[in-house]
C-alpha positions in Angstrom: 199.6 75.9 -11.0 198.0 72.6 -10.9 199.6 69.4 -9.9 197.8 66.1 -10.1 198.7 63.4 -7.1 199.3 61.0 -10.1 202.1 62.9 -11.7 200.2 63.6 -15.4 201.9 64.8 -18.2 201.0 67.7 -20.2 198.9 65.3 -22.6 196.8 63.7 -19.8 196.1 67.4 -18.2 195.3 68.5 -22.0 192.8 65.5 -21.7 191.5 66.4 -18.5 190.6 70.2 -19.2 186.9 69.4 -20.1 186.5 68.2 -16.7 188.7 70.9 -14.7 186.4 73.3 -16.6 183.7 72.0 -15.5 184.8 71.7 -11.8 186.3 75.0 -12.0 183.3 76.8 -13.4 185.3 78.8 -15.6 187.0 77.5 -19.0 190.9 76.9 -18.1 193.4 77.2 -21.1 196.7 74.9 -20.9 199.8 77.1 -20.6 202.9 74.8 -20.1 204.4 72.1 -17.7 206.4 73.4 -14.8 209.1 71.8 -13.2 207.8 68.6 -10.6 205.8 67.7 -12.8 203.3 70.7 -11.9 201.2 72.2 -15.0 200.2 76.0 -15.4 196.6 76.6 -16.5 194.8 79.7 -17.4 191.6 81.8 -16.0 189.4 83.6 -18.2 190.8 87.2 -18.3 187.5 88.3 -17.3 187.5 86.1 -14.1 187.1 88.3 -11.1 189.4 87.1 -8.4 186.2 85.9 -6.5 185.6 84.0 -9.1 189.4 82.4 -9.2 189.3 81.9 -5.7 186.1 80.0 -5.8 187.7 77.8 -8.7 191.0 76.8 -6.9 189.0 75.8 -3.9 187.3 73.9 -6.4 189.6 72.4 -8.0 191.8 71.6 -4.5 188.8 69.6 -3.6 189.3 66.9 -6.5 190.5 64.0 -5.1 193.0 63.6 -7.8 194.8 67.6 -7.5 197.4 67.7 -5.2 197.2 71.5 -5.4 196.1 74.3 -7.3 197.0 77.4 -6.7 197.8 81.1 -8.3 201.3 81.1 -10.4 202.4 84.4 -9.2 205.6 86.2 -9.4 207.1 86.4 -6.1 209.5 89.5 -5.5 211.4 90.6 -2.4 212.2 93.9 -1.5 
């Protein structure tokens, strides 16, 4: 999940994927908007999770994400 400080829409984060690639260091894919105005973004499939890891940090450092982190299904036992 990826949600920008500025509150884009799913067109402006479809405009912006050249660059989060390019931060990232992997090629991200647009999935869908989320609720609070956060976006969910793809990882290669053949990402290792080193790999992710390195590319969240990545993209967390851009002045303009608010956050970026793994969309993950939470359970509880």
């Amino acid at each position: 999940m990826l949600k920008f400080k500025d509150g884009r829409d799913e067109g402006a984060v479809r405009a912006s994927l050249a660059r989060l690639s390019q931060a990232a260091g992997l090629e991200l894919v647009y999935l869908r908007p989320m609720a609070g105005q956060a976006h969910v973004l793809r990882f290669p499939a053949a990402a290792t999770p080193a790999q992710v890891e390195e590319a969240l940090r990545a993209l967390q450092a851009l002045p303009e994400v608010e956050y970026a982190e793994l969309d993950q299904r939470v359970t509880r036992p």
